[in-house]
C-alpha positions as CSV (number, residue, x, y, z in Angstrom):
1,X,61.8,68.3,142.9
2,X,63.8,71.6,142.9
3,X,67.1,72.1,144.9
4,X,67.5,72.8,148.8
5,X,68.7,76.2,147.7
6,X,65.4,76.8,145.7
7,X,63.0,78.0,148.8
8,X,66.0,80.5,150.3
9,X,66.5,82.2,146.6
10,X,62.8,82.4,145.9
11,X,62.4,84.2,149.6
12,X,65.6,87.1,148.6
13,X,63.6,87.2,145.1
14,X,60.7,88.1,147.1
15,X,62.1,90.1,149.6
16,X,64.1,92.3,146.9
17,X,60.6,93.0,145.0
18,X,58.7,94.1,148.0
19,X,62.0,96.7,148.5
20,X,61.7,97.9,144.9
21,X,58.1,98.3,145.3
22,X,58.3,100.3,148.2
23,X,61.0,102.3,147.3
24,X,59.4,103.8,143.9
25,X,56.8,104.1,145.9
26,X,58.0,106.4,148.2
27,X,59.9,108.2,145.6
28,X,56.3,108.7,143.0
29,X,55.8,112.2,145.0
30,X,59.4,113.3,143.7
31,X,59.5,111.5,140.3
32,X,56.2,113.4,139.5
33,X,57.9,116.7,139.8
34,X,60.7,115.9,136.9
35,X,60.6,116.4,133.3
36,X,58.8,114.1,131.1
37,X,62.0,112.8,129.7
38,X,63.6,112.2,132.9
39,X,60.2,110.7,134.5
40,X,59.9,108.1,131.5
41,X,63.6,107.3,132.1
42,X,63.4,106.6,135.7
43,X,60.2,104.8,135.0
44,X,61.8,102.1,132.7
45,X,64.9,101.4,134.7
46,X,62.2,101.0,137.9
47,X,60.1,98.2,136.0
48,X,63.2,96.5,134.7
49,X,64.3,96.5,137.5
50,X,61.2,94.9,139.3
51,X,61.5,92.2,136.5
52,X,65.1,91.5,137.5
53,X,65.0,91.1,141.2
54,X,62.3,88.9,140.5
55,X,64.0,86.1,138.3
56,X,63.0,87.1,135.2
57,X,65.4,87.6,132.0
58,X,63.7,90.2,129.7
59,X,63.6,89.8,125.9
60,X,62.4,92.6,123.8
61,X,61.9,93.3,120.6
62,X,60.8,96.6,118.4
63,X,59.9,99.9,120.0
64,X,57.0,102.0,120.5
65,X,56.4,105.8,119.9
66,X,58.7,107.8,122.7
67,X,56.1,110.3,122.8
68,X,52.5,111.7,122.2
69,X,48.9,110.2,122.4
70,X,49.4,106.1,122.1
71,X,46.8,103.4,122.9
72,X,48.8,100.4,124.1
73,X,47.0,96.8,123.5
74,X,48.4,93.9,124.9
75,X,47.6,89.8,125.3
76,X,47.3,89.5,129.2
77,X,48.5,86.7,131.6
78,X,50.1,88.0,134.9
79,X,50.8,90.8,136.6
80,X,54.1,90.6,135.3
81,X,52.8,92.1,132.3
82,X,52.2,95.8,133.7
83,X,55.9,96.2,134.4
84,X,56.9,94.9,131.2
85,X,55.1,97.4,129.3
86,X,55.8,100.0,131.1
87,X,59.4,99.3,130.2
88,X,57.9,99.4,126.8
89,X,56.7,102.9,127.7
90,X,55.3,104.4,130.9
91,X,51.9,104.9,130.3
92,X,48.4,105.7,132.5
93,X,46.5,102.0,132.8
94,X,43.1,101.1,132.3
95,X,42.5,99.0,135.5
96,X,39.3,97.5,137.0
97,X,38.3,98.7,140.1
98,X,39.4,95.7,142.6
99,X,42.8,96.7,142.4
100,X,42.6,99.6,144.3
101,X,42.1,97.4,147.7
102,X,45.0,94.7,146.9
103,X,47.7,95.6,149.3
104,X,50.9,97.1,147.7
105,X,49.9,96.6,144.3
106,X,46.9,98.9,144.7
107,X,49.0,101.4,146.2
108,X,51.4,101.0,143.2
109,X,48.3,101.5,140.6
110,X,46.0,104.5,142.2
111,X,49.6,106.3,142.7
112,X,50.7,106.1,138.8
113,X,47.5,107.7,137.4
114,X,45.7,104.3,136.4
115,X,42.5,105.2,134.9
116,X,39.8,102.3,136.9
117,X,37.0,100.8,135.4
118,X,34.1,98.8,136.9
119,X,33.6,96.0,134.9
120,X,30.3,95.1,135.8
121,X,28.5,98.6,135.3
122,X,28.2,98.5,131.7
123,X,26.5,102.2,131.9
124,X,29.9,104.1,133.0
125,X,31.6,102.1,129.8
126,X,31.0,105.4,127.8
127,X,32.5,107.9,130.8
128,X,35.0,105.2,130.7
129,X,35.9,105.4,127.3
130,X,36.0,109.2,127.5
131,X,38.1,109.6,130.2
132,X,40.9,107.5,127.9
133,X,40.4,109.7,124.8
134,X,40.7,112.5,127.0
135,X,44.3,111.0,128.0
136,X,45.3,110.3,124.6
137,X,44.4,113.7,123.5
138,X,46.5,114.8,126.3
139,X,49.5,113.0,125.0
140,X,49.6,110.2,127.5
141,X,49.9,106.8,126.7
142,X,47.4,104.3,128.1
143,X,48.0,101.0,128.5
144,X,44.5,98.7,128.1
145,X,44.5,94.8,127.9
146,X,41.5,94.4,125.5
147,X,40.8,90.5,126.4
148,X,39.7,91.6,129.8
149,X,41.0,89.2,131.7
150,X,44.0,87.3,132.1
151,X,44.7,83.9,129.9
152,X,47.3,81.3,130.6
153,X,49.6,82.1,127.7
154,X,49.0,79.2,125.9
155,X,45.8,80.6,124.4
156,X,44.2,84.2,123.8
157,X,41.0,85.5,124.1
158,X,39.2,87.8,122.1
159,X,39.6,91.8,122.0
160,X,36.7,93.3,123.3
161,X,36.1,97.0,121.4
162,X,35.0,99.2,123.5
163,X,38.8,100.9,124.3
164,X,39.8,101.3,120.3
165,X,36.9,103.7,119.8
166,X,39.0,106.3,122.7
167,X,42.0,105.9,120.0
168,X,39.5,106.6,117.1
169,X,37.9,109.5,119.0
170,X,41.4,111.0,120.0
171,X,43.0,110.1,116.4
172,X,46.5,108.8,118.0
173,X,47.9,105.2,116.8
174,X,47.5,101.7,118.4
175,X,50.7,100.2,119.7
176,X,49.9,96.3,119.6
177,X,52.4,94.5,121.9
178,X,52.6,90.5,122.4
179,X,53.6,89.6,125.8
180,X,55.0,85.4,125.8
181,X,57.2,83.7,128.9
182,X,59.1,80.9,128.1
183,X,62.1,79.1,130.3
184,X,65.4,79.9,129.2
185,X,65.5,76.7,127.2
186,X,62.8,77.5,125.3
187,X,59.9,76.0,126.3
188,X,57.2,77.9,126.9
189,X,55.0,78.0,130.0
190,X,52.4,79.4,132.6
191,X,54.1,79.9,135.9
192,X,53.6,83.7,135.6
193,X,50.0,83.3,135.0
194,X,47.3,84.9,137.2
195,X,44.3,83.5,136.8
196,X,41.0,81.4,138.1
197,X,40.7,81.4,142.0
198,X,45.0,82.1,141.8
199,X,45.4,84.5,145.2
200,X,47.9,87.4,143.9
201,X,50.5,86.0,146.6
202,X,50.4,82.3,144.9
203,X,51.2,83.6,141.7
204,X,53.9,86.2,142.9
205,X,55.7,83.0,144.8
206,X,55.4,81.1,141.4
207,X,57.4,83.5,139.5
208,X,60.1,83.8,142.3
209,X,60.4,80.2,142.7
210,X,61.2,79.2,138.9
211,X,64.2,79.2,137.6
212,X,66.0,80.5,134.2
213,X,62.1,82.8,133.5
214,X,62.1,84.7,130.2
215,X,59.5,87.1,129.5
216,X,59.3,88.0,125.8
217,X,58.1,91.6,125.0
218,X,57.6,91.9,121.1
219,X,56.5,95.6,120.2
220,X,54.6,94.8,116.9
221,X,54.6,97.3,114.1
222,X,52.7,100.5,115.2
223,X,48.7,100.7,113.6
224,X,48.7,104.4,112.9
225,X,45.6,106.5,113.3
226,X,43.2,106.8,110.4
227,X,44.6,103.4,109.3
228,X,41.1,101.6,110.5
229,X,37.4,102.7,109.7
230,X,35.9,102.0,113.0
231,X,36.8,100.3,116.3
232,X,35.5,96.9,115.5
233,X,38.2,96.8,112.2
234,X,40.9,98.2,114.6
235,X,40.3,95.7,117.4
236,X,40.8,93.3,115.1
237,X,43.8,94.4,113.4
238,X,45.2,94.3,117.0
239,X,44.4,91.0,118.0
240,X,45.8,89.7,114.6
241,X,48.9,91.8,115.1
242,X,49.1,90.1,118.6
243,X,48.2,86.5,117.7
244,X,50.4,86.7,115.1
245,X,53.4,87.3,117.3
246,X,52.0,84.1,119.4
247,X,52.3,82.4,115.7
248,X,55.7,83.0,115.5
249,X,56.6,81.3,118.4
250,X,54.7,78.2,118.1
251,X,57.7,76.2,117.9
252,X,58.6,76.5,121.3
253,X,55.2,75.9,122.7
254,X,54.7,72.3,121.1
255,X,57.5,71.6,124.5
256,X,56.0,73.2,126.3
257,X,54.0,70.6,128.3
258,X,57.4,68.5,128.6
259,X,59.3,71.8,129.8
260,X,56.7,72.7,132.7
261,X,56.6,69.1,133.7
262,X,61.2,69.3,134.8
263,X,60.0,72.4,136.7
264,X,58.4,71.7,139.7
265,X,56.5,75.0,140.4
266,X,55.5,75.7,136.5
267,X,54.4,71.8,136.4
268,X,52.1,72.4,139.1
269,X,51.5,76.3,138.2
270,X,50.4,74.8,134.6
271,X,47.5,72.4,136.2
272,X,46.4,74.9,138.1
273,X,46.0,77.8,135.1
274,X,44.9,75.8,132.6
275,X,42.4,74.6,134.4
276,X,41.2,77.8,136.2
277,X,41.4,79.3,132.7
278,X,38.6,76.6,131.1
279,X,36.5,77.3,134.2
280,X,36.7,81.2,133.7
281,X,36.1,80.6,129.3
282,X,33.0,78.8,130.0
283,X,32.0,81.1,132.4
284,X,32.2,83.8,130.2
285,X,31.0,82.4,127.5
286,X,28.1,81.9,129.4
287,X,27.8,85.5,130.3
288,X,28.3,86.8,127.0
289,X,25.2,84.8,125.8
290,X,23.7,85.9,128.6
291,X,23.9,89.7,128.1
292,X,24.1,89.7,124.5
293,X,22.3,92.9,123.9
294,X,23.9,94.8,127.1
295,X,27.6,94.1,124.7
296,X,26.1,95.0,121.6
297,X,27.7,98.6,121.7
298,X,31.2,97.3,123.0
């Protein structure tokens, strides 16, 4: 059971992220009119400072490409992990198309330039695709999670193609990054996790209410452009590059189960993900054998 003070910190952790929120925000209009340098600067110090007020102790390691056209790839589990990357680097992200109606948050995405994608009209996947080598070629950095979905953490799913063939067309490098979150003690877990049937709210109150939260950004070794022949051989080489980050830290996970378990919102938080998370692999599992030829050119 957590401590009486637990409920009253979690509510100040909440009520200090909605103020950041709103304030950058309000302040996107003005940031937008400053130098690139300058804009990237303010950027970072914003999404740090979302993590912070939040709970959450950032750990990072490595460093991206400070400017031109990048593809960023990432593992996905919260929305925790947009922040963190843009700490990594500001960058436009691909989003899907729901997010423009949550409250806040969608505010937050349509106002930084987020490219959106509907994920169940497989004919605007080529427009899609275009409009992100078009950015690269620009540049910008875009920040895609190739799974297309969230996972718990404690597994990863598959990177989908269809993305990598933007950086191929736009010949700018892939920055694979490995997103993990971990107590302070070392055990890894899935509070942060937004997934299954989780309401946005429910897993916002889940990061706020645990304690001594670490999120672990590790910026892998850059994959530079020309490096792959086609998108399926770069997709890969991205996922490996993030799963074998995930490798590297196996050592915590294996107490992981006995860390969530002492915490009384990530014990709960963990039944709840890892169970929504089955549910959502079999379900699209089920679609992918389902529309096997639709995917064929992802």
């Amino acid at each position: 059971m957590g401590s009486p003070a637990a409920v009253p910190r979690a509510l100040l952790r909440l009520a200090a992220l909605l103020a950041v929120l709103l304030f950058g925000i309000v302040l996107i209009p003005v940031v937008g009119r400053l130098a690139a340098v300058w804009r990237d600067r303010l950027t970072r110090m914003w999404c740090r400072t979302i993590v912070r007020v939040a709970g959450v102790r950032l750990r990072m390691t490595g460093a991206a490409p400070p400017s031109g056209g990048l593809l960023l790839v990432a593992n996905h589990i919260s929305w925790m992990d947009v922040p963190l990357l843009a700490a990594v680097r500001p960058a436009r992200m691909l989003a899907k198309a729901e997010i423009r109606q949550w409250p806040v948050a969608g505010v937050l995405t349509a106002s930084s330039g987020a490219l959106f994608i509907q994920r169940d009209r497989l004919r605007a996947l080529p427009r899609t695709v275009e409009r992100i080598a078009d950015s690269l070629r620009g540049g910008s950095a875009v920040v895609v999670f190739p799974e297309g979905s969230t996972w718990c953490g404690r597994a990863q799913g598959r990177f989908r193609r269809a993305a990598f063939q933007a950086a191929l067309d736009a010949a700018v490098p892939v920055q694979p990054v490995h997103l993990h979150y971990r107590f302070d003690g070392g055990a890894a877990t899935t509070a942060p996790a937004f997934v299954g049937s989780d309401s946005l709210l429910t897993s916002v109150w889940r990061v706020v209410s645990a304690r001594a939260l670490v999120a672990e950004v590790r910026v892998e070794p850059v994959l530079p452009a020309g490096s792959a022949p086609d998108r399926r051989t770069l997709a890969l080489a991205a996922e490996t590059a993030t799963n074998g980050a995930a490798t590297n830290g196996a050592a915590t996970n294996g107490a992981a189960t006995n860390g969530a378990a002492t915490n009384g919102t990530a014990g709960t938080g963990t039944a709840v993900v890892e169970t929504a998370d089955a549910h959502r692999r079999s379900a699209e599992a089920r679609r992918r054998s389902a529309n096997s030829k639709a995917y064929a050119h992802l």
